[in-house]
C-alpha positions as CSV (number, residue, x, y, z in Angstrom):
1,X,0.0,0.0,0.0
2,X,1.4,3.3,-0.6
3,X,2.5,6.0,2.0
4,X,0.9,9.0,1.9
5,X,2.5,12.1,4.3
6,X,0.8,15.5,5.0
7,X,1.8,18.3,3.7
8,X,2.7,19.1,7.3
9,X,4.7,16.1,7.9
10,X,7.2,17.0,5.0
11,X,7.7,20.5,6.1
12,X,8.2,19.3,9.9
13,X,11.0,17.0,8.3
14,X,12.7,19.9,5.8
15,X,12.7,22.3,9.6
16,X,14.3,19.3,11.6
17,X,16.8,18.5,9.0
18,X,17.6,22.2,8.0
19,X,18.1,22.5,12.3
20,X,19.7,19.0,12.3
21,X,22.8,20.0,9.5
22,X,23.2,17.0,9.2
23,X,26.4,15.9,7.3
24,X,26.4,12.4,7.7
25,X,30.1,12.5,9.6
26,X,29.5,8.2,10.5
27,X,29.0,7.2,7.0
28,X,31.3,9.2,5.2
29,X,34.3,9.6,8.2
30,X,38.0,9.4,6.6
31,X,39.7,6.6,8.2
32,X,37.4,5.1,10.0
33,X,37.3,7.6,13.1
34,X,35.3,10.3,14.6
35,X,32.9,10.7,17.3
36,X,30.4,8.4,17.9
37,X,26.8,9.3,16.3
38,X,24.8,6.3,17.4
39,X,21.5,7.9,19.1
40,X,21.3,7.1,22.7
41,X,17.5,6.7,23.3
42,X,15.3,6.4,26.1
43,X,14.6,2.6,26.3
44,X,18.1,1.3,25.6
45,X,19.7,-0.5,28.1
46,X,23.4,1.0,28.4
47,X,26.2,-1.1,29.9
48,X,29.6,0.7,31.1
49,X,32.6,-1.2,30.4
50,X,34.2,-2.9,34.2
51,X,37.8,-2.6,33.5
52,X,38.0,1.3,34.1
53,X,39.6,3.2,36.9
54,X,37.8,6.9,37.3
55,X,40.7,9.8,38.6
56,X,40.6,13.0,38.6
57,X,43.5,15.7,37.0
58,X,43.1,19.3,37.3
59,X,39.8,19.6,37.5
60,X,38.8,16.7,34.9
61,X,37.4,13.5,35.5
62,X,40.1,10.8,34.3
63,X,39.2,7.2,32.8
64,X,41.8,4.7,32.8
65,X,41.9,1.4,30.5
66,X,43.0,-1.0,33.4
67,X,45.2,-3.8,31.8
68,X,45.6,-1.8,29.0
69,X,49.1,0.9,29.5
70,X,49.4,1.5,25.8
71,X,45.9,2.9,25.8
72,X,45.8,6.4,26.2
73,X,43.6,7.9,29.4
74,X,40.3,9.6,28.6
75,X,39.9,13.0,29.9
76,X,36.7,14.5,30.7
77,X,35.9,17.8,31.2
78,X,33.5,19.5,34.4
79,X,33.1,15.9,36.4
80,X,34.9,14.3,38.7
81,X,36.3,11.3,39.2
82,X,33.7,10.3,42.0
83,X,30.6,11.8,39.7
84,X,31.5,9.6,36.5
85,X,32.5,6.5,38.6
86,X,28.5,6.9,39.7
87,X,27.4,7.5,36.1
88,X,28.8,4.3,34.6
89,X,28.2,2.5,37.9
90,X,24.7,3.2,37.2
91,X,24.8,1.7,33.4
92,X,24.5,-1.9,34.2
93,X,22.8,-3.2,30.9
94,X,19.7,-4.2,33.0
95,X,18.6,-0.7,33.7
96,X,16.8,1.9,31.1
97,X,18.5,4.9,30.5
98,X,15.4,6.9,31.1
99,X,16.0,5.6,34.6
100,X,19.6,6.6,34.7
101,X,18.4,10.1,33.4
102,X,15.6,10.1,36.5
103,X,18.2,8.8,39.2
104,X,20.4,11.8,38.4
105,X,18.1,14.7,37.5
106,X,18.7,16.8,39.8
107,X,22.5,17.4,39.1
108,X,22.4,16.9,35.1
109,X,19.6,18.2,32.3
110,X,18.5,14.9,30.5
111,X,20.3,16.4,27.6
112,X,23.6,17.0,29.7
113,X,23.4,13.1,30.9
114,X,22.4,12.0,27.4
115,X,25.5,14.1,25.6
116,X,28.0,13.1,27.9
117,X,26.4,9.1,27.9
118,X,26.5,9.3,24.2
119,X,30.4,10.6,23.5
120,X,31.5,7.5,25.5
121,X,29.8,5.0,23.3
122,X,31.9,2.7,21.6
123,X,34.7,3.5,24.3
124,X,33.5,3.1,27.9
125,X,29.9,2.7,27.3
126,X,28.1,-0.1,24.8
127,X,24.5,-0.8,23.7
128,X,24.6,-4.4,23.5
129,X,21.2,-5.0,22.7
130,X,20.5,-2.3,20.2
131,X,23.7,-3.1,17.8
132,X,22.2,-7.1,17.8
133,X,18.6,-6.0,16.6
134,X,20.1,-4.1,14.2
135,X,22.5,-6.4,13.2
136,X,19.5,-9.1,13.0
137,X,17.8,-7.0,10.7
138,X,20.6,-5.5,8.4
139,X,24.4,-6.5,8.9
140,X,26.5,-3.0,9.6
141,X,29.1,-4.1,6.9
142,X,26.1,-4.1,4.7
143,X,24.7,-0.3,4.7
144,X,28.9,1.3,5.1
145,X,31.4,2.4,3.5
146,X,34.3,1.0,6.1
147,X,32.8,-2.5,7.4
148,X,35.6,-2.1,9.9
149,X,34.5,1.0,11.3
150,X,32.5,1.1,15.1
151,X,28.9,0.2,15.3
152,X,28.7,3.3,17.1
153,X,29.9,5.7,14.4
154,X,26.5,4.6,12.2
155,X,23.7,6.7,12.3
156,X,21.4,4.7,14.4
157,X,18.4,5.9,12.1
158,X,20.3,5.3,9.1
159,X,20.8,1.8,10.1
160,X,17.1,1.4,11.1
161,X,15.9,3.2,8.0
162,X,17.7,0.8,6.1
163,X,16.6,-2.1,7.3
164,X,12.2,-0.9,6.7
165,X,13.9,-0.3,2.9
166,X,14.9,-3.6,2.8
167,X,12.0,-5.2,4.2
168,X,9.7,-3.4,1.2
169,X,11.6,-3.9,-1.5
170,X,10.1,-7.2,-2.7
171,X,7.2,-4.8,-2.9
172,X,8.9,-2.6,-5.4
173,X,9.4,-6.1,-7.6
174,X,6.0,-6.6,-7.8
175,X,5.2,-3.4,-9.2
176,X,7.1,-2.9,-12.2
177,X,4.4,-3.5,-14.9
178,X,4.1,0.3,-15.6
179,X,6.4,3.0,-14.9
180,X,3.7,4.8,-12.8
181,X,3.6,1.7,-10.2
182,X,7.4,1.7,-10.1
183,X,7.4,5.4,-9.2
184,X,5.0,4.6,-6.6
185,X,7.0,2.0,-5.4
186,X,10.2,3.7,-5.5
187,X,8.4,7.1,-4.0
188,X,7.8,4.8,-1.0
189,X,11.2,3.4,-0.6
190,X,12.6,6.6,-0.5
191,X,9.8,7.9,2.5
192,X,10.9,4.5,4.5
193,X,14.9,6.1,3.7
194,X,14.0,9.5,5.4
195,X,11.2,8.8,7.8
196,X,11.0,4.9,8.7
197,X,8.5,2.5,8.7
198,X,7.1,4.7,11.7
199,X,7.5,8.3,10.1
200,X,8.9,9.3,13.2
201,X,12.4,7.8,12.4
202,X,14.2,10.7,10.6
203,X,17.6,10.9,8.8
204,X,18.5,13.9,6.3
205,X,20.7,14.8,3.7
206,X,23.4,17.6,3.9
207,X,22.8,18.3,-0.1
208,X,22.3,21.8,0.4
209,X,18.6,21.5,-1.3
210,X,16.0,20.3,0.9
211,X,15.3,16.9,1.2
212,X,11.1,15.8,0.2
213,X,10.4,12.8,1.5
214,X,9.0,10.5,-1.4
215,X,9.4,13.6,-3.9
216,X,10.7,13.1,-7.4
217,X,13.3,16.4,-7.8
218,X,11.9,19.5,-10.3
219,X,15.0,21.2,-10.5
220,X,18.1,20.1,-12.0
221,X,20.9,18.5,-9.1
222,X,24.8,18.7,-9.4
223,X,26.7,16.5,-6.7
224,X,30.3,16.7,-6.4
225,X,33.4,15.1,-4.8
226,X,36.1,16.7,-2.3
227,X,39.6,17.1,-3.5
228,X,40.7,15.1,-0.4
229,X,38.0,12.5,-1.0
230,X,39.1,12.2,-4.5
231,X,43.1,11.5,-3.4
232,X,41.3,8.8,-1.0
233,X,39.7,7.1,-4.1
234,X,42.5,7.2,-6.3
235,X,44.6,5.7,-3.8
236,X,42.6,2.6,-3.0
237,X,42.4,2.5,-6.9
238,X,45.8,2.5,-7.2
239,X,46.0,-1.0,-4.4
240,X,43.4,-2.5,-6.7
241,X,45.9,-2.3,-9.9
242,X,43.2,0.2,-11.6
243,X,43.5,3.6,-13.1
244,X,42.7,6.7,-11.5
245,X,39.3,8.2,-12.4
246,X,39.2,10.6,-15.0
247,X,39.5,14.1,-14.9
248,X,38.3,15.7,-18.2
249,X,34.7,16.8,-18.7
250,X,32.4,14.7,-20.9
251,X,28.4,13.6,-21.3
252,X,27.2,10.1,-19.9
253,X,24.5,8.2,-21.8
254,X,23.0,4.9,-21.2
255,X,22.9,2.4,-23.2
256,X,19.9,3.4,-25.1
257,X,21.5,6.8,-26.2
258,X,19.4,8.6,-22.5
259,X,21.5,11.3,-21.0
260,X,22.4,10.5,-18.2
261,X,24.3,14.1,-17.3
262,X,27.9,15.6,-17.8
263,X,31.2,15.2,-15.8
264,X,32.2,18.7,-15.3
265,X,35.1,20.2,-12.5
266,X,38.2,18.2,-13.7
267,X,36.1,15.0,-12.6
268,X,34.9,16.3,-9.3
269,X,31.6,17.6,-10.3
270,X,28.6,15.6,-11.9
271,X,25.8,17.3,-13.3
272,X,22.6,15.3,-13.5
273,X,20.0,15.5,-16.4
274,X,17.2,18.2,-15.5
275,X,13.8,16.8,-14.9
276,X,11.6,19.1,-17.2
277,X,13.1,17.7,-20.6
278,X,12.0,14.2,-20.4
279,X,15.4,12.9,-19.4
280,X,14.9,12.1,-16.4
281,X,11.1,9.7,-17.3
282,X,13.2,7.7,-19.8
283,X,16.1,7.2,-17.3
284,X,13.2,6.0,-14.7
285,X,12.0,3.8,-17.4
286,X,15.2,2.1,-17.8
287,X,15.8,1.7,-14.2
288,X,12.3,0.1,-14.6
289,X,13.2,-2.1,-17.6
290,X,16.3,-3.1,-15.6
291,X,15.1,-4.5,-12.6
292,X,12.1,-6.3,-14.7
293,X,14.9,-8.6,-16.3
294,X,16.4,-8.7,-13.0
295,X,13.1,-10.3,-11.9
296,X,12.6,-12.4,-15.3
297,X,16.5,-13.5,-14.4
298,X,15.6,-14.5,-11.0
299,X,12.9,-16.6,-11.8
300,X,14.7,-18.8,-14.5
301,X,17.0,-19.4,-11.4
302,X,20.1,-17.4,-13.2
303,X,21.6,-15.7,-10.6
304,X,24.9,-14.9,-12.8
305,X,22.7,-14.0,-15.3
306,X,20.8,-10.8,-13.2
307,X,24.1,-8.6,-12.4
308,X,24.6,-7.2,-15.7
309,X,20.9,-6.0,-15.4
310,X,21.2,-5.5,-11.5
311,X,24.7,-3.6,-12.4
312,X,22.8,-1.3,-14.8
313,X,19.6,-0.6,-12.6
314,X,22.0,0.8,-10.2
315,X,23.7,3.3,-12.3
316,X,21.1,4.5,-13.9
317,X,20.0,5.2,-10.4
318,X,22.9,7.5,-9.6
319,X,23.1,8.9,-12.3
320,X,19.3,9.7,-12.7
321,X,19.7,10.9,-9.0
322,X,15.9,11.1,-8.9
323,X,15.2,12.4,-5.4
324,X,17.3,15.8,-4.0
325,X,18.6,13.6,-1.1
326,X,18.9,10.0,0.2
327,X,19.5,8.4,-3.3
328,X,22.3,6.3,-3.1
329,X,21.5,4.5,0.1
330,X,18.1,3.8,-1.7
331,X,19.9,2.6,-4.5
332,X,21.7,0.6,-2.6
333,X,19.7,-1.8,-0.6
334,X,17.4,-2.4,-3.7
335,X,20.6,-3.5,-4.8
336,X,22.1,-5.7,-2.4
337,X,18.6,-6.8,-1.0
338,X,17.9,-8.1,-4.7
């Protein structure tokens, strides 16, 4: 059945995420490190690690990494050693952290106890039981870039909003008679990317446009790619024996002749067909044709047989970048889910 959101719903979404500024620093972190994004929420059970010794050192608490010298200490600012040996005393993996926040209200804000709860995560404190329900429903190494990166420096509602994409996508196989169903479809995978299966679940793009929720784009889009990024890829091209990527500017079309847009920027910026010249319908049709004989594929049992098709579908997808924001992680678990 198709979603259908308010008018009202979208625009709360566009004011959170404009507020939010969200740039997406667990996904796309260089080298695997940063600070921990994982949402700390009110019914987790949070359980402090036991091998830490709390200090204190002018006028910060200090954590120590008992049986671990070459670690260094953890320094933490406005506590003492007493206060945060009480805090992670308190985070036994059995109590709710709405608890925790109740036990120590009248010293810390709930959004004091919650910050300073959530930069330890990964480090000192874990969510045990929130990384396995995730990982039940979508494997980490999946949805990243870095599958050797922390649980904890995923977007939790990235992860969650990944896995109700997942779940619907045999949906958007079934509807791929006409190119107005597979819209539909696609509309609704996109709404499950940003909201979740609850609507309440939200996770924005840091494209500079708005992001709409389940809205095909009017306007034409240009994405780009960091000089330092850039450097990054070419070196991990360069450890796979493969050229770096090109650096001149030139149009992309599909295989049927479609534009698919123009590399522009000495390689760094990609500008994708504009929506009001009937580029980006036949692009949406081929994405539509494609996954149709990855279905016809499937069902003669030839597995091999549906990645050229599946390979296609998905870059046509990037390249039609049909939504403002949220399209490659779309794109994505069609893919990998298929």
């Amino acid at each position: 059945m198709a979603i259908r959101l308010e008018p009202k719903q979208i625009a709360d979404y566009q004011t959170w995420e404009q507020a939010a500024n969200n740039d997406l620093p667990g996904r796309y972190a260089m080298g695997f490190r940063g600070a921990p994004v994982f949402s700390l929420y009110d019914n987790d059970l949070p359980l402090s690690a036991e091998q830490i010794e709390c200090g204190d050192h002018n006028g910060c608490a200090v954590l120590n990494f008992v049986g671990q010298p070459s670690r260094p200490a953890l320094m933490i600012q406005g506590l003492n050693g007493s206060e945060i040996r009480r805090i992670l005393a308190s985070l036994d993996g059995q109590t709710r952290f709405r608890e925790v926040r109740t036990n120590f209200s009248v010293r810390y804000s709930a959004n004091q106890l919650r910050q300073l709860c959530q930069s330890l995560l990964g480090v000192v404190v874990f969510l045990p039981d929130a990384i396995q329900d995730l990982e039940q429903g979508i494997r980490r190494v999946e949805i990243v870039r870095f599958p050797v990166q922390s649980p904890y420096l995923v977007l939790r509602e990235y992860w969650s909003n990944c896995r109700d994409v997942r779940d619907r996508v045999p949906e958007l196989l079934d509807n791929l008679q006409t190119l107005l169903a597979f819209k539909s479809a696609l509309a609704d995978l996109h709404i499950l990317a940003t909201l979740g299966a609850d609507l309440s679940t939200r996770y924005g793009g840091s494209g500079g446009v708005p992001t709409v929720p389940g809205g095909y784009r009017s306007h034409p889009v240009r994405t780009g790619l960091a000089v330092d990024k850039a450097h990054f890829i070419d070196g991990y091209l360069e450890r796979l024996g493969l050229d770096r990527f090109r650096r001149d500017e030139y149009f992309v079309t599909s295989g049927a002749g479609t534009l698919l847009g123009a590399v522009a920027g000495e390689g760094l910026t990609f500008r994708h067909p504009p929506p009001d010249n009937g580029c980006l319908e036949k692009i949406l049709e081929e994405m539509r044709i494609a996954l149709a004989e990855v279905v016809l594929q499937m069902g003669n049992g030839g597995r091999e047989a549906m990645l050229l098709p599946l390979s296609r579908f998905h870059k046509l997808f990037l390249h039609a970048h049909p939504f403002y924001n949220i399209n490659n992680s779309v794109a994505m678990n069609i893919t990998n889910t298929t």
